[in-house]
Residue, then its C-alpha position, 0 to 999 in steps of 0.5 A: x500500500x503507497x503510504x502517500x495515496x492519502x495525500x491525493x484524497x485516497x484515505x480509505x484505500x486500506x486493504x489489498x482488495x479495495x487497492x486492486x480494485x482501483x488498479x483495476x480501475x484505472x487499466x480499463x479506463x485511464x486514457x494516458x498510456x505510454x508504451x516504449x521498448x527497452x529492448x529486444x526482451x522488455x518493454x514498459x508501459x505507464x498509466x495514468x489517470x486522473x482523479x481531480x484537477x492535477x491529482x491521479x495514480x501512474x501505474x507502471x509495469x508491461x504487458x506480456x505477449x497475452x496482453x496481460x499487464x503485470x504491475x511493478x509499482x505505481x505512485x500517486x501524483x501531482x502536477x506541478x505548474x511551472x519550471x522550478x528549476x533548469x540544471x543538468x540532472x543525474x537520473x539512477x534507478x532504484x534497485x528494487x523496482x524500474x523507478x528513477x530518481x533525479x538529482x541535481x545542485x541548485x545553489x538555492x538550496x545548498x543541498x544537492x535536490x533529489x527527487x522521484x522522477x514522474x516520466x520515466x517512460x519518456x525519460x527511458x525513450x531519449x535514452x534509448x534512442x541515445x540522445x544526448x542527456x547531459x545539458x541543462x533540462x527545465x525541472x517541473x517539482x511538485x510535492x506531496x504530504x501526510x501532515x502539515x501545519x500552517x504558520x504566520x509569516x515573518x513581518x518584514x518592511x520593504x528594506x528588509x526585502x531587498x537586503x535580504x534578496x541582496x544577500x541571496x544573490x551574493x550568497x548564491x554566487x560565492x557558492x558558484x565560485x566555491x565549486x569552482x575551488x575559489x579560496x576565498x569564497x569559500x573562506x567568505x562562506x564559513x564566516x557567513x556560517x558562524x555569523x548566522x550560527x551566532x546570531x541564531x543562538x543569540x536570538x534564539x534566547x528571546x524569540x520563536x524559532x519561526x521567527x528567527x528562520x524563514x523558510x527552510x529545506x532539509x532533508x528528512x528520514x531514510x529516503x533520499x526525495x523526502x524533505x522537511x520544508x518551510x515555505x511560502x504560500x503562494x496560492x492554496x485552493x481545495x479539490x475534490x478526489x472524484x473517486x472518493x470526494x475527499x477534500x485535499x488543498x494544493x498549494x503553490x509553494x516557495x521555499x529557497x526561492x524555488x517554487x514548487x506545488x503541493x497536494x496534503x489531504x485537508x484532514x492532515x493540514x492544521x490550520x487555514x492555508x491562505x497566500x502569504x501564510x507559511x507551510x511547515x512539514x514533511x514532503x515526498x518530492x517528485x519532478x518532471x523533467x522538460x526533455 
């Protein structure tokens, strides 16, 4: 059972009888199918359906000479709206299933950002038909999640925005050159580390932790594509699942400067989601890469 089914509205899918079902469900009436060969021997087939505005299930397996599909997994999805990213990407297969994450460095983040990758089939297309993959690839993020809560934003003038985004940049490009074996940027960077690092400790004594941090992005737990964020709504509106009309709120993100959309059930979200309003909790990242 996918443990994120329920992010997209499928709370009520607890037992393998009724998961079949949906299965079932979704290879006789999904119309988004895509076939490619892999090789002589194999060949791999996703299958989408939708169950709401940019929410569904992709399965993903291959038919046998009988026309029988054999499922190897499926994931739940939401579609992000627009490019959060553009950057040469590390594609790898998962050992255990014929699903592939990618990862890229984004200097936003100072993490290296992975991600599960949604198009495989496409993905695995280009490669087949040995296209060069190894430039910059528009990188489409969304994001889903079991539990959330909403907090009030940081209040801050309109000087503090532009020194703050002043020091982004700055901040972005002394990173770029530290890459590049840049001594002295990377002497820069960890005087700006243990300045921020004294200065959290200092205010830390008298204010709120949320107060002192903005957004954030780190990563979270075992898997390589989870996070745990704080970010910026943008915009937040509520969907219905039309299979099981359950409500579940999507979310325009912004967090490091990279925007990215979210799906979380209404049931799992604390407070009132509104434009301007913070995020905080734990995601499972997907992309869709603009081959």
């Amino acid at each position: 059972m996918h443990s994120y089914l329920r992010a997209i509205g499928f709370s009520n899918i607890n037992n393998r009888a009724e998961l079949n079902k949906l299965i079932n469900l979704i290879l006789d009436e999904a119309s988004n199918r895509k076939t490619i060969q892999i090789n002589h021997q194999s060949s791999l087939t996703e299958i989408s359906m939708d169950f709401g505005p940019e929410i569904g299930i992709t399965l993903r397996g291959e038919y046998d000479n009988n026309d029988v599909f054999h499922l190897d997994n499926y994931f739940p999805f939401v579609v992000g709206h627009e490019i959060s990213a553009n950057e040469p990407v590390a594609i790898n297969k998962r050992v255990d299933t014929e699903a592939y994450t990618g990862m890229c460095d984004d200097y936003r983040l100072g993490v290296s950002l992975i991600f599960y990758l949604q198009n495989v089939a496409e993905y695995l297309e280009k490669r087949s038909l040995r296209e060069n993959l190894n430039h910059n690839f528009p990188i489409t993020l969304a994001a889903l999640s079991l539990e959330g809560r909403t907090i009030l934003p940081i209040q801050k003038d309109e000087i503090q925005v532009k020194k703050l985004s002043v020091e982004k940049i700055n901040r972005n490009n002394l990173i770029a050159e530290a890459k590049k074996g840049n001594q002295d940027a990377i002497d820069s960077l960890t005087i700006d580390d243990i300045d921020t690092y004294a200065m959290v400790t200092r205010r830390a004594k008298k204010e709120d932790l949320y107060s002192i941090v903005d957004t954030c992005f780190i990563p979270f737990g075992s898997e390589s594509d989870n996070y745990s964020i704080i970010a910026t709504i943008l915009e937040c509106k509520l969907v219905t699942n039309t299979y099981t009309n359950e409500e579940v709120y999507i979310l325009d993100l912004l967090c490091n400067d990279i925007t990215f959309r979210l799906c979380i059930n209404k049931e799992d979200l604390l407070g009132e989601p509104m434009p301007g309003r913070r995020f905080k909790g734990n995601i499972w990242m997907q992309g869709k890469i603009g081959f």
